[in-house]
C-alpha positions in Angstrom: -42.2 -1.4 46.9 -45.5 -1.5 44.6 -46.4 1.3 43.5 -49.7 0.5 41.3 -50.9 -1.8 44.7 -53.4 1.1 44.5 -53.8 2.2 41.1 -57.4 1.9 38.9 -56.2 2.8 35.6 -59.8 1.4 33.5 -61.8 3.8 35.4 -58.9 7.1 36.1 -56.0 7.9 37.7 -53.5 10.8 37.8 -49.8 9.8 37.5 -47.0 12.4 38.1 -43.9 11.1 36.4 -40.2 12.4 36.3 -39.0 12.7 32.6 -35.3 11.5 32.9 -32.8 13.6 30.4 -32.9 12.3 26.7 -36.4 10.8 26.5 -39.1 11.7 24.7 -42.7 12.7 26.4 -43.4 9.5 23.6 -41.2 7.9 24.6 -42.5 7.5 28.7 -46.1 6.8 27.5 -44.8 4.0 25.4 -42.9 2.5 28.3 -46.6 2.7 30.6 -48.8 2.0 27.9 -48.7 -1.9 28.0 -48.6 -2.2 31.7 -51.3 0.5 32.3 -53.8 -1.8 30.2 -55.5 1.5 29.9 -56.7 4.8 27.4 -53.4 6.5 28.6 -52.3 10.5 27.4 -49.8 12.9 28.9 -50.2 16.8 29.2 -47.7 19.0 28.0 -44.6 17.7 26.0 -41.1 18.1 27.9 -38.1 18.2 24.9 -36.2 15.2 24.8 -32.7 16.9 26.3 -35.4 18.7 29.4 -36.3 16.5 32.3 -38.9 16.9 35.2 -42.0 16.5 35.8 -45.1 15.2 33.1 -48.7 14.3 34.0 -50.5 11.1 32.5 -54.0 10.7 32.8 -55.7 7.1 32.3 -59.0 6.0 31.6 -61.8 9.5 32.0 -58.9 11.4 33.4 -57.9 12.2 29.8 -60.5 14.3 29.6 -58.8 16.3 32.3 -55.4 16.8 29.8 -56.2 20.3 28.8 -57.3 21.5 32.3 -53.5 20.1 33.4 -52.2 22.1 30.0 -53.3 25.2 31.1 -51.9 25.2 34.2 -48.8 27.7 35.4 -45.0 25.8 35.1 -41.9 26.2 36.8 -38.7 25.2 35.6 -34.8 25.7 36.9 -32.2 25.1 34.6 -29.3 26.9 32.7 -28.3 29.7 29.8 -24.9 29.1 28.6 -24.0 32.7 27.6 -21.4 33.8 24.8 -22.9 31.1 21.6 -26.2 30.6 20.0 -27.1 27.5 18.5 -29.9 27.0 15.7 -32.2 24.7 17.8 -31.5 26.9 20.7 -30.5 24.5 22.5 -27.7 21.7 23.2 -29.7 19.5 20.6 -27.5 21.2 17.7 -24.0 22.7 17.6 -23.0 26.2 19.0 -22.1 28.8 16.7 -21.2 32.7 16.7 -19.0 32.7 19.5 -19.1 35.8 21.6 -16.9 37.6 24.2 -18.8 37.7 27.2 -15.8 39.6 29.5 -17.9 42.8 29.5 -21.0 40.8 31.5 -21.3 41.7 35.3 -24.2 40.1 37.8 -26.0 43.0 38.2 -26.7 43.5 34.4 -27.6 39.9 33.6 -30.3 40.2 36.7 -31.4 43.7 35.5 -32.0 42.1 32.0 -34.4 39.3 33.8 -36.5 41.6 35.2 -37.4 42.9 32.2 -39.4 39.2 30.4 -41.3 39.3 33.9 -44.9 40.4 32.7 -46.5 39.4 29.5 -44.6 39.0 26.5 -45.1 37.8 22.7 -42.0 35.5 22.3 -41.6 33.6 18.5 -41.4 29.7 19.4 -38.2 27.8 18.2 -38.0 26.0 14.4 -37.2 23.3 16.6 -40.9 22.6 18.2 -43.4 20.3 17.4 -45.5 23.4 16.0 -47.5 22.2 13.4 -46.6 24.5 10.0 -49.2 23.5 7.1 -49.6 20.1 8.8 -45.8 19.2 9.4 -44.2 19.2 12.4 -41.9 22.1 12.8 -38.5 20.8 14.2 -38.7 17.9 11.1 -38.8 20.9 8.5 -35.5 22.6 10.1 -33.8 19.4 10.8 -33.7 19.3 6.5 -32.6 22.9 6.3 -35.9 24.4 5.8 -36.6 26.5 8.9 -40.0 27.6 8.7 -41.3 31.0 9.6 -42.4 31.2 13.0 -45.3 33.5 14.3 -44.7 35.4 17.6 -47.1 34.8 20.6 -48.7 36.1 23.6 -47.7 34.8 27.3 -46.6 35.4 30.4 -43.3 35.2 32.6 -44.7 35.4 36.3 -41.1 34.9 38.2 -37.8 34.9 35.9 -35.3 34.5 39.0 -31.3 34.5 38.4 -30.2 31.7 41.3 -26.6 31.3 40.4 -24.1 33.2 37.8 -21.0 31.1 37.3 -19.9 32.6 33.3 -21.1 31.0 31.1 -23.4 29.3 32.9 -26.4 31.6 34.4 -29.2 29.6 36.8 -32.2 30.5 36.7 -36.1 29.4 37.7 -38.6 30.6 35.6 -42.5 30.8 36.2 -44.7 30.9 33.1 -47.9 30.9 31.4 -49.2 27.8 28.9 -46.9 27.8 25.5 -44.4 28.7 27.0 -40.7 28.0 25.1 -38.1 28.4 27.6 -35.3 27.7 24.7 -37.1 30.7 23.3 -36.2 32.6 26.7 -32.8 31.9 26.4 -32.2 32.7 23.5 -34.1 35.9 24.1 -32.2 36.7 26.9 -28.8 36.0 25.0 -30.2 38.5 22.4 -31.0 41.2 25.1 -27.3 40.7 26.1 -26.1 41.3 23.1 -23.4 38.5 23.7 -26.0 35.6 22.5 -27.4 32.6 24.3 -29.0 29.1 24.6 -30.5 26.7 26.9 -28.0 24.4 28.7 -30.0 22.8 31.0 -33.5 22.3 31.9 -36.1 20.7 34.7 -39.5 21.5 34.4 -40.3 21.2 39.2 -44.0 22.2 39.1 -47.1 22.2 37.2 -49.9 24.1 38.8 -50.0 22.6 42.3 -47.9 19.5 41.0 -44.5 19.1 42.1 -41.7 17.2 41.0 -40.7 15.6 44.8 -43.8 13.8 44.3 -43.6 11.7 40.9 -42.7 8.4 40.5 -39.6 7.4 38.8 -40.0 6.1 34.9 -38.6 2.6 35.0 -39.5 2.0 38.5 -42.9 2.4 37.7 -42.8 0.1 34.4 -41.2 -2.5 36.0 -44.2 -2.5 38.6 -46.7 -2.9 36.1 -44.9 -5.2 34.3 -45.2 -7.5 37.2 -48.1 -6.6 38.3 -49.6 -7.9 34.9 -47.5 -10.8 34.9 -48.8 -11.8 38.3 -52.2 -11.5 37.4 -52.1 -13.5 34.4 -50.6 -16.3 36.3 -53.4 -16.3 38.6 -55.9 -15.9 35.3 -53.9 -19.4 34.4 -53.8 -20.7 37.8 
């Protein structure tokens, strides 16, 4: 099926796009960029180990970017409870091992309920914060975690779904800025037992949902042909 049979990229289009696991939010807009043929941005960097949904604007749409930022997110995913790990996440190794025996259902829903409101959370080292012009995460990937200033936001929902130790699932409403590897390890901390981000899907942005973007590759291999065709008819 062609899926850019449709598509006006020059003048401004809107495209939802699933983030598969272990790309970059780069890394996508490279893989469009040439097909596209087109002023192309995205709004609102997903980590490389998250997947879900991004937006890309084309053309004027790019204006629209921040308006898309600002917008509420969901996410679902998993805390792996009983470790901490510097990056707070799976992206580096797991460290101060914890018993976690003590830990019932009730009291890891109980602790939830207490991030739902507004917060002020410190991002992780590992972020593309910008500290006196370098990017954060490059600073504490040499050792040199920088010091990181806490910020206001706002948990809307933080739901417990499923608790199978270590694992906890959870979806998670929030505010802009946003660093649910911050949450985890939060929540970890509040547990006294420690904790990081397993898993992660980022399912809705504002109105946006994730059942309704197009898949990566799919869509690159659409444009690819589609500009291939129409330079063989520019030949022809």
């Amino acid at each position: 099926m062609d899926q850019t049979r449709d598509f006006d990229f020059q003048n401004g289009e809107i495209l939802l796009i699933d983030k598969p696991r272990g790309w970059s939010s780069f890394d996508v807009v490279r893989k469009l960029k040439k097909g596209v043929n087109a002023k192309i941005g995205h709004a609102g960097t997903l980590d490389p180990l998250a997947s879900g949904l991004m937006i890309l604007a084309t053309g004027p749409f790019t204006k629209r970017i921040s308006e898309f930022q600002d917008m509420t997110k969901e996410y679902t995913g998993t805390i792996f409870l009983g470790a901490t790990t510097p990056s707070f996440d799976r992206e580096t190794e797991a460290e101060d091992l914890m018993d976690i025996s003590g830990i019932d259902d009730e009291v890891i829903i109980a602790a939830a309920k207490t991030f739902v409101g507004k917060i002020l959370q410190v991002p992780p080292a590992f972020s593309a914060i910008k500290i006196d012009g370098k990017r954060s995460y490059k600073l504490a990937r040499k050792g040199k975690a920088p010091e990181m200033k806490a910020r206001e936001l706002e948990i809307l929902e933080f739901e417990i779904t499923k608790i199978e130790l270590p694992l906890v699932y959870f979806r998670v409403v929030c505010s802009k800025g946003t660093y649910i590897r911050s949450l985890a390890n939060d929540f970890g901390k509040l547990l006294e037992v420690g904790g990081y981000l397993h898993d992660l899907c980022r399912t809705k942005i504002g109105d946006f949902k994730l059942e309704d973007a197009l898949q990566v590759d799919e869509l690159a291999r659409d444009l690819f042909n589609t500009t291939n065709a129409k330079a063989d008819e520019n030949i022809s």
